[in-house]
Every structure is written in C-alpha cells, then in structure tokens.
PAVEXZA-805196 format. One line per 3 residues: number of its first residue (from 1); their letters; for each residue x, y, z of N, C-alpha, C. Coordinates in steps of 0.05 Angstrom, whole numbers, plus 32768, in hexadecimal, padded with zeros to 4 digits. Last residue first. Example, Ala and Ser with C-alpha at 12.3 -4.5 7.8 and 13.67 -1.06 7.14 Angstrom:
! PAVEXZA-805196
2	sa	8101 7FD3 808E 8111 7FEB 808F 8102 8001 809D | 8108 7F8E 809C 80F6 7FA6 809C 8108 7FBE 809C
***
This chain:
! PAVEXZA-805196
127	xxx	7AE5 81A0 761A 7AD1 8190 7609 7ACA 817D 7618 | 7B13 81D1 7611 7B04 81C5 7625 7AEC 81BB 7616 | 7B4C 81D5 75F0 7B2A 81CE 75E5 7B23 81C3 75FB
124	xxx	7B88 81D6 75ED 7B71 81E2 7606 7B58 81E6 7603 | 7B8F 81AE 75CE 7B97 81AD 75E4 7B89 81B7 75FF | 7B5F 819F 759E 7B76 81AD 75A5 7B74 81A6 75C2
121	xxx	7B3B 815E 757F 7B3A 8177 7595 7B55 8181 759C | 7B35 8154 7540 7B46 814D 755B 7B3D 8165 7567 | 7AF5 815A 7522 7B11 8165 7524 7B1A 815B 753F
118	xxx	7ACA 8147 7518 7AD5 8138 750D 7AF3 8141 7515 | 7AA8 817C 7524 7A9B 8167 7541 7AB5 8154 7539 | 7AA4 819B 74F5 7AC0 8196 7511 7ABE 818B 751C
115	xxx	7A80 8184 74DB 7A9C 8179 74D2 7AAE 817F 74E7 | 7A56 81A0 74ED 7A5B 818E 74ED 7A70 8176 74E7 | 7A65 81D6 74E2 7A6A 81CB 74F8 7A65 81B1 7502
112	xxx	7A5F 81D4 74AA 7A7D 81DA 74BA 7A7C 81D1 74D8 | 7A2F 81CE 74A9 7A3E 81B3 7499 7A5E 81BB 74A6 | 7A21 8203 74B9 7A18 81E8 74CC 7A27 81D0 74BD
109	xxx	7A32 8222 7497 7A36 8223 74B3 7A2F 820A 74C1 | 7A16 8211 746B 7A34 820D 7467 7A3C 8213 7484 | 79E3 822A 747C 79E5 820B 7472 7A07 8202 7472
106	xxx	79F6 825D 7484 79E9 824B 7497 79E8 8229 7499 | 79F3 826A 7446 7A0A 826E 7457 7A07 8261 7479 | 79C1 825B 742E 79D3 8252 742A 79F6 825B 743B
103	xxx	7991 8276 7458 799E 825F 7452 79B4 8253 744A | 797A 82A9 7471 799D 82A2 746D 79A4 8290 7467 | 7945 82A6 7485 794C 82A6 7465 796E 82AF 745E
100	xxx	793F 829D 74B4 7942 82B3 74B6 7948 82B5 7495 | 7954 825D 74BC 7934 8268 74C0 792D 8285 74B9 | 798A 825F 74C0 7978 8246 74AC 795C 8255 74AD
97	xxx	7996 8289 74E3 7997 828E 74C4 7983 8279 74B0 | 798B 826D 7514 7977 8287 750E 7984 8288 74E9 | 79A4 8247 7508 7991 8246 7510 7982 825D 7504
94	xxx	79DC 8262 750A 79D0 824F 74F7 79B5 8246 74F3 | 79E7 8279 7538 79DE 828A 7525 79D9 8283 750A | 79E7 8244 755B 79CD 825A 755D 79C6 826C 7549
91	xxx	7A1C 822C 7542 79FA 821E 7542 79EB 8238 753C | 7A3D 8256 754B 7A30 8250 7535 7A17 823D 752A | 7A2F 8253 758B 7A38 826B 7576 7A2F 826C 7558
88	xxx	7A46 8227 759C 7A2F 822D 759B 7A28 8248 7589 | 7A82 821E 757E 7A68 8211 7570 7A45 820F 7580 | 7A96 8248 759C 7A90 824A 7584 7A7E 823A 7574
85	xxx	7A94 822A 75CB 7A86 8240 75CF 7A7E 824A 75AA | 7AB3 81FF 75C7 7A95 81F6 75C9 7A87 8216 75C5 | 7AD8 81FE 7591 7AD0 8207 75B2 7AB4 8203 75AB
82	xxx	7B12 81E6 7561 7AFC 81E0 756F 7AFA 81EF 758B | 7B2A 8211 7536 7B37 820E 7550 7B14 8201 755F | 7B14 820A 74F4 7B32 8209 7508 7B39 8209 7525
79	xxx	7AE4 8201 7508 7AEE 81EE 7500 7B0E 81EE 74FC | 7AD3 8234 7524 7ADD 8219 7532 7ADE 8208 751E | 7ADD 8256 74F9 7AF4 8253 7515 7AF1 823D 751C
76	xxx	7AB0 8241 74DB 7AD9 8241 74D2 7AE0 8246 74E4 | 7A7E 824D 74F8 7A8D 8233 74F5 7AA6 8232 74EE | 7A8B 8284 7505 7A8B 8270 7518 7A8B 8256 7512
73	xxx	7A7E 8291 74C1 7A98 82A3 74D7 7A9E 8282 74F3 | 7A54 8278 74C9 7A5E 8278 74B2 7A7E 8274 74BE | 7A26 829A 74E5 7A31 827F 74E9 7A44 8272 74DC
70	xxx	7A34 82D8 74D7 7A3C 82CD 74EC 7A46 82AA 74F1 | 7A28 82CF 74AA 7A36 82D2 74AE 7A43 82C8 74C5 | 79ED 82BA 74A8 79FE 82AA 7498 7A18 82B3 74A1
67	xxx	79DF 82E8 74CE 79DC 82D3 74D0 79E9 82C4 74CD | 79DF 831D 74AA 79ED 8318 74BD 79F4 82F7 74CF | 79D9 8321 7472 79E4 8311 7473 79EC 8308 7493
64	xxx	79BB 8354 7471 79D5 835E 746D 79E9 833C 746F | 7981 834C 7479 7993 8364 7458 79B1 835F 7457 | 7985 833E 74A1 7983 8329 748F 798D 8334 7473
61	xxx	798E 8363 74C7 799D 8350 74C5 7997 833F 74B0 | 795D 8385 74BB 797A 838B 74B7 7991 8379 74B6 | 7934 835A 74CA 7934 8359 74A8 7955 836C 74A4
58	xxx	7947 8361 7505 7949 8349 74F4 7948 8352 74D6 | 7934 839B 750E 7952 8395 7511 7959 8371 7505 | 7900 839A 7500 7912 83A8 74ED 7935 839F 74F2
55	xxx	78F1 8377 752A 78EB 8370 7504 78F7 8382 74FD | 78FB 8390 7550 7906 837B 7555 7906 8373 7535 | 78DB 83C5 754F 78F3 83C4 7551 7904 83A5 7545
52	xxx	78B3 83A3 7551 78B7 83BA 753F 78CC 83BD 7531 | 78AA 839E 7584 78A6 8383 7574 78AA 8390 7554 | 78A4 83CD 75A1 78BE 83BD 75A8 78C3 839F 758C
49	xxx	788D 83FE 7575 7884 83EB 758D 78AA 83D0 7589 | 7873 8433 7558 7892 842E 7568 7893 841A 7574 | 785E 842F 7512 7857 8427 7530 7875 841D 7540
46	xxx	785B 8447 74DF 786C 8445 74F9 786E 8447 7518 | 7851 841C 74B9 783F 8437 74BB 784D 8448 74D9 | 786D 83EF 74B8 7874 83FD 74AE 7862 8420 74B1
43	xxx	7846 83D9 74E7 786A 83E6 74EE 7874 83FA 74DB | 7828 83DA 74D1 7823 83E2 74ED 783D 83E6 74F2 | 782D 83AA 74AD 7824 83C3 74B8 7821 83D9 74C0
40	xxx	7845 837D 74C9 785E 8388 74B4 7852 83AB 74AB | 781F 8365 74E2 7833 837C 74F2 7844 8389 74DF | 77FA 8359 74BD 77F0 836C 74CB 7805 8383 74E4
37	xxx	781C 8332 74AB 7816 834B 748D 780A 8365 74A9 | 784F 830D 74BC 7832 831C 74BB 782A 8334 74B9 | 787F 8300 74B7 7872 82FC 749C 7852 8301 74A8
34	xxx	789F 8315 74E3 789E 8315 74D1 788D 831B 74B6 | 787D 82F9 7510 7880 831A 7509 788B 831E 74F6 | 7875 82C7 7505 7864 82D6 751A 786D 82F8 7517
31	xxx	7894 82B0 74EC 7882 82A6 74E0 7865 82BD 74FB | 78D1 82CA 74FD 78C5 82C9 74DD 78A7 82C4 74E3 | 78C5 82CD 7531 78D5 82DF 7526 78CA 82D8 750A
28	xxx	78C4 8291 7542 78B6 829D 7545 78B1 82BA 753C | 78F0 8278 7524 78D4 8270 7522 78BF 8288 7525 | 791C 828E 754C 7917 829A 7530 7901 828D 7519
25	xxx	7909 8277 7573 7909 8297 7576 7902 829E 755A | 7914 8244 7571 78FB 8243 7573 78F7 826E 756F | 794B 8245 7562 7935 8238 754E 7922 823F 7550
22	xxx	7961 824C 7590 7966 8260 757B 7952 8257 755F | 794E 822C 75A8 794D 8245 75B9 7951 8257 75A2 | 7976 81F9 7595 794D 81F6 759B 794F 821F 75A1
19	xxx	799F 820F 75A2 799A 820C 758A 797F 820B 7585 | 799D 820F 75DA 79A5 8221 75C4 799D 8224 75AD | 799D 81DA 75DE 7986 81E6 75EB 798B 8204 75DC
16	xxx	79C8 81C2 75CD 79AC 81BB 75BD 799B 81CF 75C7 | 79E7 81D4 75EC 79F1 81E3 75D4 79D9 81D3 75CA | 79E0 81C2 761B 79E1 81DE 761A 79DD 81E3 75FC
13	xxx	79E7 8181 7612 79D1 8195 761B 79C8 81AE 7617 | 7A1A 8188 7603 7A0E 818D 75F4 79F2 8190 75F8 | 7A31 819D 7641 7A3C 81B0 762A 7A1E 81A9 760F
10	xxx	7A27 816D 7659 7A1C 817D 765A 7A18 819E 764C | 7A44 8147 7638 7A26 813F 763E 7A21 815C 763C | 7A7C 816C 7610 7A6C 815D 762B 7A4D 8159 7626
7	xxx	7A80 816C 75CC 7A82 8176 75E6 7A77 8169 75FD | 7AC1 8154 75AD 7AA8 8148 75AE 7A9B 8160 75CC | 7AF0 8154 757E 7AE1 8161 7592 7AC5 8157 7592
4	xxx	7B1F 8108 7598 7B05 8124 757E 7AFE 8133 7592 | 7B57 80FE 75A3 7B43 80FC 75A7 7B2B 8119 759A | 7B83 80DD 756E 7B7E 80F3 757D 7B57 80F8 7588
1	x	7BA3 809E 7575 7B90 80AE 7568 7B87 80C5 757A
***
C-alpha cells in the first residue's frame, strides 16, 4: 500500500499557524473595517489612510472572486500533485474566502483539500 500525503509534525504546525493567521486577519478585516459604518465613511468621503487602502483592495478582491479562486485553483493542483506548499496556499486563501463572503468556492477548497490528505504521496512530495 502506498504511503499517504500526510505533512510532518512540523510542516503541520506551520500550516495550522497559517491558517490561525489567515483567520484571525480576515476576522479582523470584515468585522473591524469592513462592516464599520464609521470607516466605510471616511473612506468613502476620501480619506487617503493606509486602512483605506487595505478595504478597497479586499472588497476588489471580493468583487472579483479572488479568494474562492485562488483556493479553489490550489486545492485541484494539489489534489493532483500533493505539496505541502500548495496546501498551505489553499488553506490560507480558504480562510480568508470562508470569512471574506467567498463561501461557496472556499467551502469546495477546503473539501479538496481535505480529500488530498487521502492521496498516495508522489515521489518527490517532500511530506
């Protein structure tokens, strides 16, 4: 029987702490600049400020699917070719999509990468 991809102790360390890192940003991003009426404001009246910036370049990514995509994209590679790098990849931009209102393409990112954890590992899958 072929051995699974599974990643190291310390590989999944990395890739929870990622995932926690990408959870807690895009927590913070919706429920702290996002959805507050006093910066949504202040921006739109056009205030130049760095936290400005950062809400227009998210709601751009969210107009356009970037998220869902991304994680989407990174789970089908690695469920064809398992890497640890790809399934931090798609965790993180699963994260930020589950929270960022990219659900349903996020949700199918994470059931993908959950199903590769089930795939033989390739030859040169460092894992």
């Amino acid at each position: 029987m072929a051995r699974l991809f599974l990643p190291t102790g310390r590989r999944l360390i990395a890739l929870v702490g990622l995932g926690l890192l990408a959870l807690v940003y895009a927590l913070y991003v919706r429920y702290r600049v996002i959805q507050q009426t006093p910066i949504g404001l202040a921006c739109d009246a056009g205030a130049a400020t760095l936290l400005c910036t950062m809400r227009a370049g998210v709601i751009a990514l969210y107009q356009h699917w970037a998220f869902g995509t991304v994680a989407i994209s990174a789970a089908a590679l690695n469920l064809l070719r398992p890497s640890v790098i790809l399934l931090g990849l798609g965790l993180g931009a699963a994260m930020l999509g589950i929270v960022l209102y990219n659900v349903g393409l996020s949700a199918l990112a994470v059931a993908l990468l959950i199903l590769s954890l089930a795939r033989p590992a390739t030859a040169t899958a460092s894992s």
